[in-house]
C-alpha positions, 0 to 999 in steps of 0.5 A: 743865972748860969749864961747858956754857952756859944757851943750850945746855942750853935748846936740848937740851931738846925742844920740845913742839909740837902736830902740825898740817895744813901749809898754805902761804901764798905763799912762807910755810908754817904748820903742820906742824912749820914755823917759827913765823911772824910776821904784822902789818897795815897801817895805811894806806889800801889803795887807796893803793898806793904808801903801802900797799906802802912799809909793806909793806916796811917790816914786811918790814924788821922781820922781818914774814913775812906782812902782811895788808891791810884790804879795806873798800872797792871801790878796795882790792880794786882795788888789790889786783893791783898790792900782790901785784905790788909786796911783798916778802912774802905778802899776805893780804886781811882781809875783812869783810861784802862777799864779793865783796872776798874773790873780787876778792881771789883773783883779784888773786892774794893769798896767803890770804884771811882771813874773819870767820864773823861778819859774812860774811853768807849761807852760799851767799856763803861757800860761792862764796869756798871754791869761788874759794879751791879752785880756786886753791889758796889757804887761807883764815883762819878768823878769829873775833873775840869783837868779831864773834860771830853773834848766834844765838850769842852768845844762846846762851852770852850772852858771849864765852866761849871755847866760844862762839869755838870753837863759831863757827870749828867751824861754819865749819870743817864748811861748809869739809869739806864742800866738801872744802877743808882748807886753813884756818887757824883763829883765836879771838881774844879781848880777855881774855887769860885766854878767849883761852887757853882758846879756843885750847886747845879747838880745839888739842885737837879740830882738826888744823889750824894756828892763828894766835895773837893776843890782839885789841884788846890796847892800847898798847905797853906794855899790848898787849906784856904781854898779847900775850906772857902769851897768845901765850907762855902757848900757845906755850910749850906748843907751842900756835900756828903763826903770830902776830899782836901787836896794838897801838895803835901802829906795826905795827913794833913789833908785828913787834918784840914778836913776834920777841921773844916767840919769841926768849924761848922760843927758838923764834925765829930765830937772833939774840942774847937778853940777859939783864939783871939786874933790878937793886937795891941791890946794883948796883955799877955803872951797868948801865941804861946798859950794858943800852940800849947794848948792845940798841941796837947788837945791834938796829943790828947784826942779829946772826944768831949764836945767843946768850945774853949776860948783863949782870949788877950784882953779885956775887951772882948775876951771876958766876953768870948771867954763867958760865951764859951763852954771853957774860957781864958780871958788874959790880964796883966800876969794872970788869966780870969777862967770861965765856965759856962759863963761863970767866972770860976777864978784866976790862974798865973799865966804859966798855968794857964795850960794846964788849967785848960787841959785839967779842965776839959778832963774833968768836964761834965755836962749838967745832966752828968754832974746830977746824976753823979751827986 
């Protein structure tokens, strides 16, 4: 009897997801039950068009749903027109200090406008920004940073903390009600990872809107992936979150790759290949670190949309059986490698085809509706 695979059983499973107001940013929705979106930003210049639109598509290349970009000065709000015109995908402006950006912004026809209640200045001035945003129909990102608090608060709790992020986005959410605009997404992002899950949790117990998850200014690529994914991870796999930004020191690619990762190891990504390695001992009978990086490579190369789980396995006694759990699996022996598909052992292969067994194998791959309707 054909053994049911991990990758189906994990997806019979369901979900939980907190309910949340849909509010769409361009083409892109987030909330309401909507995918879970990956965002990134800029490094460039703004006001350089040509350079700023080239890593636009760059990131849309990547798998980046939204970008937003970096309006400090009076000629990146110029170029804004031209950037909107030129993307592949929405444009949100990231504004701080000067609100008049924000409203050249909206004007300029971007998607969203992300503000930082911290540094935005007179309640009046946001006020005119939430009336522009209204009467275009564009949301607005409630975007608070522990970097930036407002000073009256972080008097009072004297830190960070993540009463203190939930506080300062409740304050902005009120002015936002009370001009009747609820088209908003709410961010509380902090440098701890451990006050940015909390902060989180607070407004998804208290507020129906949709939030944007981030741990900010997490670090380079290594240590920027691994508190990014305990953060992001931590409240998505509680069904916490509608939209996500990884942020790292380093290309804004792999903030789009860490994402995408992230999401596809709670299967909540789009379809696409998950491998599983094994993490490798004494045991290994085999060189499967070379198997492993070949195989992500080609996979990555490939850009397989086929929703599967492969295993790659290095010894006998776990491997057969995370090899057979899996949709597609390689349990390594002395010099050659046992096959599996769907639980079924499907034959050997030397170990240096084993690469392109897989990659053979996930082509060809049909699900069992699939097979019957093609007999």
């Amino acid at each position: 009897m054909e053994q049911q695979s991990t990758a189906s059983a994990v997806q019979a499973v369901e979900r939980p997801r907190r309910p949340s107001r849909a509010v769409q940013v361009g083409s892109v929705q987030i909330g309401g039950g909507a995918p879970i979106s990956v965002q990134s930003m800029t490094t460039g210049k703004t006001h350089d068009v040509e350079g700023c639109v080239a890593e636009i598509t760059q990131l849309a290349e990547a798998g980046a749903d939204i970008v937003r970009v970096a309006v400090p000065r009076p000629e990146d709000a110029d170029a804004l027109p031209e950037i909107v015109a030129g993307s592949p995908v929405p444009i949100v402006a990231d504004i701080h200090f000067n609100y008049q950006y924000a409203l050249k912004a909206i004007e300029a026809g971007v998607a969203k406008v992300r503000l930082n209640p911290g540094n935005i200045g007179k309640p009046e001035w946001e006020r005119e920004v939430l009336l522009a945003a209204k009467e275009k129909g564009l949301p607005i990102r409630i975007g608070v940073n522990s970097g930036s608090l407002e000073k009256d608060i972080l008097d009072k709790y004297g830190y960070p903390q993540p009463e203190a992020l939930y506080e300062s986005a409740m304050r902005h959410v009120e002015v936002c009600e009370r001009e009747g605009f609820e088209d908003i997404v709410i961010s509380v992002k902090h440098s701890d990872v451990f006050f940015m899950i909390q902060a989180y949790r607070l407004l998804a117990e208290r507020t129906h809107y949709p939030l944007h998850l981030g741990v900010t200014e997490s670090g380079s690529l290594q240590s920027g992936t691994i508190k990014s994914s305990i953060g992001i991870g931590s409240l998505l796999a509680d069904g916490i979150g509608d939209t996500i930004r990884v942020s790292l020191a380093t290309d804004s690619v792999h903030e789009v790759e860490v994402g995408h990762k992230i999401l596809k190891s709670l299967r909540l990504g789009r379809p696409g290949v998950n491998v599983i390695a094994c993490p490798t001992c004494g045991r290994l009978a085999g060189d499967l670190f070379s198997v492993v990086e070949e195989v992500e490579e080609a996979i990555g190369k490939r850009g397989f949309e086929k929703d599967l789980n492969v295993a790659l396995m290095g010894c006998a006694v776990n491997g057969p059986g995370e090899a057979a759990g899996a949709d597609l699996g390689v349990s390594l022996g002395r010099g050659r490698a046992h096959l599996f598909k769907r639980g079924e052992n499907i034959g050997t292969v030397e170990q240096d085809e084993i690469v392109e067994a897989v990659l053979s194998a996930i082509e060809s791959w049909e699900e069992p509706g699939e097979e019957a309707s093609a007999g």
